[in-house]
N, C-alpha and C positions, 0 to 999 in steps of 0.2 A: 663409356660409362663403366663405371667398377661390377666386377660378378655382385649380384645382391644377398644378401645374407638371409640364407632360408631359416638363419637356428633362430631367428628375434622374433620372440612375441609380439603382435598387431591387433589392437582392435580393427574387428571388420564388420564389426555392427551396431548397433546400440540395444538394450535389453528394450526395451520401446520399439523396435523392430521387430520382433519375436512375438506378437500377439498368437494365441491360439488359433491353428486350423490355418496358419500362412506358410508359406515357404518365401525365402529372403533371398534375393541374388547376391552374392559378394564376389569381391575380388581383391586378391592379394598379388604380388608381382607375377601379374600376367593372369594368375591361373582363379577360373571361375569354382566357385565354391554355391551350392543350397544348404542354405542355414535354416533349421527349424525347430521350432518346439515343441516337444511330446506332449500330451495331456499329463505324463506324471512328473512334468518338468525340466527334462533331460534336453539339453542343446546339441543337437546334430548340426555337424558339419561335414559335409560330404564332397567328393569332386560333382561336378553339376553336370551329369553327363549320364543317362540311363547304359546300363551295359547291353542291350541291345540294340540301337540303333544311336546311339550320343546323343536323343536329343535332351534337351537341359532340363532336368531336375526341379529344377524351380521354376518353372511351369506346373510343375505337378500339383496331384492333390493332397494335400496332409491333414488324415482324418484322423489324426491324433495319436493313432499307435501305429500307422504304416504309413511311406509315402509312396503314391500312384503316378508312373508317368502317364501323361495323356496321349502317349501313343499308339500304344500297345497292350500298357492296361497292368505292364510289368508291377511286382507289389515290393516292397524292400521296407526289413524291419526298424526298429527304433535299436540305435545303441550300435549294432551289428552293424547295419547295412546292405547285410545275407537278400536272398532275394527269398520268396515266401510261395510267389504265385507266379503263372505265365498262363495267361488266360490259352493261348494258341495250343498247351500240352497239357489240361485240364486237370487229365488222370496221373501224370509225372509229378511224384516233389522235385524242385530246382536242386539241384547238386549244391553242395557244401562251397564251391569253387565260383559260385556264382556273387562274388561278394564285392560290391563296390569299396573305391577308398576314402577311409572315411579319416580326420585330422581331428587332433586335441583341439579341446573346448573347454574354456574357463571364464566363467559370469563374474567381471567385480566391476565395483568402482561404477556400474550401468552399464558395463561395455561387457561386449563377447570378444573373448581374444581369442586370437589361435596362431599357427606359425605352421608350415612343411614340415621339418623337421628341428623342434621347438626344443634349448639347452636352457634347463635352470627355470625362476620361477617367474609370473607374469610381475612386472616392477611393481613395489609400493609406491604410493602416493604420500609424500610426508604430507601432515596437512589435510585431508582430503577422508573425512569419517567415512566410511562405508555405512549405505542404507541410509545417509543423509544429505546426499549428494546430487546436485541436478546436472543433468546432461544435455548438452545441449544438443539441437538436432545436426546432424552429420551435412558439412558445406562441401560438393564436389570442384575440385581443382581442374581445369587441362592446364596444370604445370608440374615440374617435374617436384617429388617430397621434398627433396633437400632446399630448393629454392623458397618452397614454400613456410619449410619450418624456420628459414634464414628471416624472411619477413615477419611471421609472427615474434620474433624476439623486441619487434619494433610496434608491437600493437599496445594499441593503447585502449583503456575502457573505464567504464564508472563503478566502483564496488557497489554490491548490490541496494546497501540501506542508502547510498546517494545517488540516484539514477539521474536526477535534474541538475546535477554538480555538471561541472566543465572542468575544476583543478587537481583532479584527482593524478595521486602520485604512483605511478608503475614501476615494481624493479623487479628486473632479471635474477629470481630466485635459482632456476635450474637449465641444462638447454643440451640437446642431443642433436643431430643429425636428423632427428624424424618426432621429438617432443620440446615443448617450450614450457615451465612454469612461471605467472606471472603473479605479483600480489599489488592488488588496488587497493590504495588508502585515501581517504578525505572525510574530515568532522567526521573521526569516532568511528566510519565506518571501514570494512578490510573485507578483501573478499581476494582470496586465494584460486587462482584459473591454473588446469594442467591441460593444454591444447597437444594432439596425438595427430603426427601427420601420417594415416594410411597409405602404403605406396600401393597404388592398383595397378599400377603399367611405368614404364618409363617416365612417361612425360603426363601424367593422370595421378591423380590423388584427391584424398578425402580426410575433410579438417572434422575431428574428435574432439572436444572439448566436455571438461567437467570442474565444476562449480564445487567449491568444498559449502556452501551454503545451499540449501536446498528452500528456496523462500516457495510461499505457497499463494492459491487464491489470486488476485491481480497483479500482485508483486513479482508471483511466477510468472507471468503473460509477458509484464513488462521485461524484467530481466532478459526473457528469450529474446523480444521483440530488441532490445538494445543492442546484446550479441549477433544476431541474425543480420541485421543492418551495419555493424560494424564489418562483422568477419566477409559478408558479402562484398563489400568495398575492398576489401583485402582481395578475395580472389578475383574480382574486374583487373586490379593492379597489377596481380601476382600474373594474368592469362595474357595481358597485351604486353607483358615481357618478356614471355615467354612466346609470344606469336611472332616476336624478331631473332626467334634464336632458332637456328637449324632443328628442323623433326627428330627427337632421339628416336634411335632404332626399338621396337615395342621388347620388354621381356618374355624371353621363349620359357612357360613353365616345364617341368621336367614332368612329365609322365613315365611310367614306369605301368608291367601289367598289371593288374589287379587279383587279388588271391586270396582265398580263407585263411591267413595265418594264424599256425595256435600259438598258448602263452608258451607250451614247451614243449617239446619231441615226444609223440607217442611212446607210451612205454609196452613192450612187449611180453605177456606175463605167460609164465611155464604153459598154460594150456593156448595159446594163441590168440584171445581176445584181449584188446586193447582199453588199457585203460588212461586215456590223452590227459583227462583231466580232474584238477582236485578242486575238492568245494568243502567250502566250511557249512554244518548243518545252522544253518543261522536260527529257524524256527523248526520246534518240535511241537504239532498240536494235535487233538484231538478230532478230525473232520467228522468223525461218524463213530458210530458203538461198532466197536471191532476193528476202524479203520486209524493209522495214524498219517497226518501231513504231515510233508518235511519239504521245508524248504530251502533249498540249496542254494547259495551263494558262490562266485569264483573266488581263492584265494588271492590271485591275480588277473588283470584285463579283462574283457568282458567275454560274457559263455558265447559259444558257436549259434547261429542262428537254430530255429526248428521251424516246424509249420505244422498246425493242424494231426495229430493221428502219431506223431513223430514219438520215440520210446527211447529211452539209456538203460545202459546197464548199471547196474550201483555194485561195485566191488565193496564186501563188505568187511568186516574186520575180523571175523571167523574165517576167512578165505570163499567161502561161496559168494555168487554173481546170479543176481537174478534181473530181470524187467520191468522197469516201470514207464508209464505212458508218460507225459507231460501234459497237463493240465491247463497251463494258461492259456488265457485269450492273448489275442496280435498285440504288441508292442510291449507284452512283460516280460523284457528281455534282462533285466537286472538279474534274475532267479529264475531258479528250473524249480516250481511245484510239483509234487508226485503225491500217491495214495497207496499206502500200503494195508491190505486185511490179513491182518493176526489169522494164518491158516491152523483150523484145530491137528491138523496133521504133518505141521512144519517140520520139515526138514532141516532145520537151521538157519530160511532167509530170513521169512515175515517175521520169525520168532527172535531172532536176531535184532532185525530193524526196531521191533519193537520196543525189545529190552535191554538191549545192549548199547544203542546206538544214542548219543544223547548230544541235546544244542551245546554247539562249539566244537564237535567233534569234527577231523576230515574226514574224507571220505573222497575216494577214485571213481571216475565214473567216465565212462564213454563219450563220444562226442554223440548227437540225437542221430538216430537212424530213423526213416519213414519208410515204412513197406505196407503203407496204411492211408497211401494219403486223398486227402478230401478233393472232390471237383465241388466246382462255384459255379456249374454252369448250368445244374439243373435249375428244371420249371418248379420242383420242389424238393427238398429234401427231409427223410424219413430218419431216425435215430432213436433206435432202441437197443437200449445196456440193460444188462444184468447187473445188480448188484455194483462187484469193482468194476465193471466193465465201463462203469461211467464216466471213469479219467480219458480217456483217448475222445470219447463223443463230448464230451465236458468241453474241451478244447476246440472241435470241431464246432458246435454251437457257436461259442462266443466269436468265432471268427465271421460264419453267418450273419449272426444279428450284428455286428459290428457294421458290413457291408449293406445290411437291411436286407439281407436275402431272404426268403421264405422255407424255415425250417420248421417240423413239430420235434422236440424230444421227449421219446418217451420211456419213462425209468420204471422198472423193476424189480422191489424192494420188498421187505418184508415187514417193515414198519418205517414211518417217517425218521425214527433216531437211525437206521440205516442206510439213510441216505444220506452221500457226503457230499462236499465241501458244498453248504447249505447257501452258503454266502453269495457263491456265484450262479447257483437255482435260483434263487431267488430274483436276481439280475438279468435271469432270460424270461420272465414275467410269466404270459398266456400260452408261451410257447412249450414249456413245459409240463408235462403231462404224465402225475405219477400212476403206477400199479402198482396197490399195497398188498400185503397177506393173501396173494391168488396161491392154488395148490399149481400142479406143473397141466392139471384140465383144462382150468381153468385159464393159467399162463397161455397154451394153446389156443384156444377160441378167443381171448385177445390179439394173440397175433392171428390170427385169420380174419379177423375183422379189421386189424390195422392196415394188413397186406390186400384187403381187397379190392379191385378193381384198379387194376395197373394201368398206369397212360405212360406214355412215351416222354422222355424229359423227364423223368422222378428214377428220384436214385434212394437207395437204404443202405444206413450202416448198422451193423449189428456187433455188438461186441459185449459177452457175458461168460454164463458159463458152457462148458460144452453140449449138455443136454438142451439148451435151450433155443442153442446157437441152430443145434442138427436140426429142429424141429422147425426155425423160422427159416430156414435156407430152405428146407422140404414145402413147405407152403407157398413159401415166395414162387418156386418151380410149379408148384401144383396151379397155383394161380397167373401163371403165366409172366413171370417176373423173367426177364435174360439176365445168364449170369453176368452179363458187363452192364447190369445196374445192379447186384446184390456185392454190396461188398462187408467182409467180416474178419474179426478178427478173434483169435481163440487165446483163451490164459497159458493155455500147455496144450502140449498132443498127448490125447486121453486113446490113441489107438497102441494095441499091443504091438512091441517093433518087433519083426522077423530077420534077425541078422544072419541066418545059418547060410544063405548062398556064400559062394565065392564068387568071383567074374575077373576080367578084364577090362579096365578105365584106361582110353586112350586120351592123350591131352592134346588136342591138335594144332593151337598157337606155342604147346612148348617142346613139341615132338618127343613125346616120352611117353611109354607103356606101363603101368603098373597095373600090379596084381591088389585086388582086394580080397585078403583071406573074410573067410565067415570070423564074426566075433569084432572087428574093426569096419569104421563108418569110412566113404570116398573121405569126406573131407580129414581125417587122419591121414590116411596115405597120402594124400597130396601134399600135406606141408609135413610130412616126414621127408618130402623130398624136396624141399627148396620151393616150395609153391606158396605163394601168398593168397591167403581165404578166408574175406571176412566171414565173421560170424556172430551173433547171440547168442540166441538162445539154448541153440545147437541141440534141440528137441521138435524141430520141422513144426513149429509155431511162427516164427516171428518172418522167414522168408530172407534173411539179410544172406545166407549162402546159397542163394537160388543160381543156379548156371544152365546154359543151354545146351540143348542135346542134339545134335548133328546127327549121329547115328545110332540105333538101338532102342531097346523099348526096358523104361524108365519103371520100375517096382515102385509105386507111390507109396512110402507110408507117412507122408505129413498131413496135417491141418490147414497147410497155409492154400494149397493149388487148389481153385474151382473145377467143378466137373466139365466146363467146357477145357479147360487148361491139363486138365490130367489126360483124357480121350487125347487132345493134340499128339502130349508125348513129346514138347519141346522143352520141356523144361524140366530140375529136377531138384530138390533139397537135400542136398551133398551129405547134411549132418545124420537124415535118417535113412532117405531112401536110396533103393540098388538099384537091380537089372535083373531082370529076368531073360534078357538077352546073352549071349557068352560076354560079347563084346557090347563096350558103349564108349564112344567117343562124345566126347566135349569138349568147350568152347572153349578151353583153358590154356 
């Protein structure tokens, strides 16, 4: 048998396959594929194969913006096919790397095409109107495609307005290796057939057919009912001819590893953060009095997956780089949503984004970092934002109720026009829970009333501003909350930095010593020396240059490390914090 040709477009579905909330089994030469449909309409096609233990995909669950293996519990997004969740490592976001393979998708004609590695476009149908078209239901073959599209050149049928005729005339309009078109004429009536032989395996196949007439009501019934009994007769024909011919050997599909690939080589910019990706600002709006949305689109391919709590950097057009959370709920993987508040005391970011920055503009932006990310395992979970603090729990939310988990959110605000992106408040019903015009007393004794009476299995996220954050952290503690259920996150670090030490950083996977004079951060020395070190925020907020500390005691001056995590001493944020020790060796 000849090598098969991976670049040809197949249907391997029919749009009639694709109901909401199903996953599809398909197969193309050899290789199994789960075909599904998002709630916003997007057709995935994926290898059918969970990346932690293979098993098949289409088994799974597809709740509209995610699909769930059933065995593990694995979660993997719409579009991406990035992995989202891993029930077994609650508290971990999945790695970037954790990305299944996912194949082109194009809906015409009623069919879902796709191909390996697909050259050129999915064929026209001459003859054959799109969006008027019936399809009929997909007939599986055990013969091998070519034989079978050889026989359909010799099928014969009734156009559809003569179904009780017997003399109707068929001729060979068109004819491939793996497609036949045929046109039925008799009194007056014509009805144009393009039959699509799927190869699934060697000696397996599945007969496609579409109707350039779309009859409706009993006429529909009949039509299918005419074709279904015909084409069935074809493949009884086509299988005991094929049961006298030696077993072809089965097609072996090509696997290859799996990987997060982006659209184009990270770009390294003069201060070391990376900026992988461009997006066109497609929507510029209003979410709130003081706030602006913006939503980001890819120039090209689709964005990197995110999850829950997850932040970009937006390189802006003034040269400043600041952070914004991501906002969407699971499966709005088209666009990265953010919120920006117009700070009275900008520096040039918000103030920038604000005024500067306008729909149709690009813009550079990081691939999502999470140093933030959500568990789905609590008995309940607690959410309370300040203000902008409500993009990261915003996100967090809709991922919850999407699962039906049991969250309360509760917002922080100084009037209802203060509160953003209203649209998606509003979508989390009962569960949300505002607090308007409190003074910071007042703010207090709410949270001590939210935080009261701790049980085991309840977790809290907090994310606002820093006086509010200190005060809910100190409460949750006062009230007996453990730091490994308070988790938070801060806008910037509001502590004053102390850079006057000097010390010694030893790097122990790269066997190098430097000096860190007073006046320069570790994370400077190190990639003055050939050391690679991601970063954000690089203000000991966001945690993305967190490293670990083998030996020495660790000068804390960030926001991100909890008091049981700073006491360790295992850890350290390279961008602010030092040592108080001569020496400190790290993990690097």
């Amino acid at each position: 048998m000849p090598e098969p040709d991976r670049s040809r477009w197949h249907p391997i579905a029919a749009s009639h396959d694709l109901p909401f909330r199903h996953v599809y089994h398909a197969q193309l030469l050899g290789r199994e594929f789960a075909v599904w449909r998002a709630d916003d309409g997007y057709v995935n096609v994926w290898e059918n194969r969970c990346l932690h233990r293979g098993v098949r995909l289409s088994i799974g669950m597809n709740d509209g913006r995610e699909l769930k293996c059933q065995y593990h519990g694995w979660r993997y997004a719409n579009r991406t096919a990035g992995c989202t969740y891993i029930p077994a490592h609650p508290a971990d976001a999945p790695a970037r790397t954790i990305t299944n393979r996912t194949f082109p998708a194009v809906e015409r004609y009623g069919l879902v095409w796709s191909a390996e590695e697909p050259v050129g476009e999915v064929p026209a149908l001459a003859g054959v109107t799109e969006g008027r078209q019936l399809v009929l239901r997909g007939i599986p073959v055990n013969a091998a495609a070519e034989d079978v599209a050889e026989r359909l050149r010799s099928y014969r049928f009734q156009p559809n307005g003569a179904l009780d005729g017997k003399d109707a005339e068929v001729a060979l309009e068109a004819a491939s290796d793996t497609s036949v078109a045929l046109r039925s004429r008799e009194a007056g009536a014509d009805t144009l057939a393009v039959f699509f032989v799927q190869p699934v395996d060697a000696g397996r196949s599945v007969i496609r057919g579409v109707l350039d007439d779309d009859a409706e009501g009993p006429q529909r019934i009949a039509v299918m009912r005419h074709h279904n009994r015909l084409l069935s007769k074809l493949r009884d024909e086509a299988e005991r001819e094929a049961a006298g011919k030696p077993a072809p050997a089965s097609i072996e599909p090509v696997y290859e590893r799996v990987s997060a690939e982006l659209a184009e080589m990270p770009e390294v910019t003069p201060h070391g953060r990376k900026a992988a990706l461009r997006v066109e600002v497609a929507r510029k709006f209003a979410a709130a009095d003081g706030i602006a949305g913006f939503e980001l689109r890819p120039i090209k391919g689709l964005l990197p997956t995110f999850q829950p709590g997850a932040h970009i950097d937006v390189h802006m057009p003034n040269g400043e780089i600041r952070q914004y959370s991501i906002t969407n709920g699971p499966g709005e993987s088209a666009s990265y949503v953010i919120g920006v508040k117009l700070e009275p005391d900008s520096k040039g970011g918000s103030k920038c984004m604000h005024e500067t920055v306008r729909e149709g503009d690009v813009l550079a932006i990081s691939e999502p970092r999470n140093n933030f990310p959500l568990r789905r395992d609590a008995l309940k979970t607690l959410f309370i934002a300040g203000g902008i603090g409500i993009t990261p729990l915003l996100a967090m939310a809709q991922a919850l109720q999407n699962q039906r988990l049991a969250f309360e959110l509760h917002y922080f605000a100084q009037n209802e026009s203060q509160m953003a992106f209203r649209d998606r408040l509003a979508a989390l019903g009962s569960s949300l829970r505002p607090h308007l015009g409190l003074d910071p007393a007042a703010t207090g004794a709410e949270l001590r009333r939210l935080l009261h009476g701790y049980e085991a299995g309840r977790q809290v996220y907090l994310c606002g501003p820093g006086p509010m954050l200190e005060a809910a952290r100190s409460i949750a503690a006062e009230l007996g909350w453990p730091d490994s259920s308070v988790h938070f996150e801060y806008f910037k670090n509001t502590n004053t930095i102390d850079d006057s030490s000097s010390f010694e950083v030893a790097l122990a996977r790269s066997v190098m010593t430097l000096q860190v004079p007073a006046g320069r951060t570790i994370l400077e020395v190190i990639r003055e020396n050939g050391i690679e070190m991601p970063s954000s925020c690089e203000q000991g907020a966001c945690g993305t240059c967190l490293c670990t500390v083998i030996e020495g005691e660790p000068d804390h001056q960030d926001v991100y490390l909890n008091d049981a995590e700073r006491r360790a001493g295992t850890k350290i944020l390279t961008c602010v914090s030092r040592s108080k020790s001569p020496r400190l060796v790290l993990d690097l």
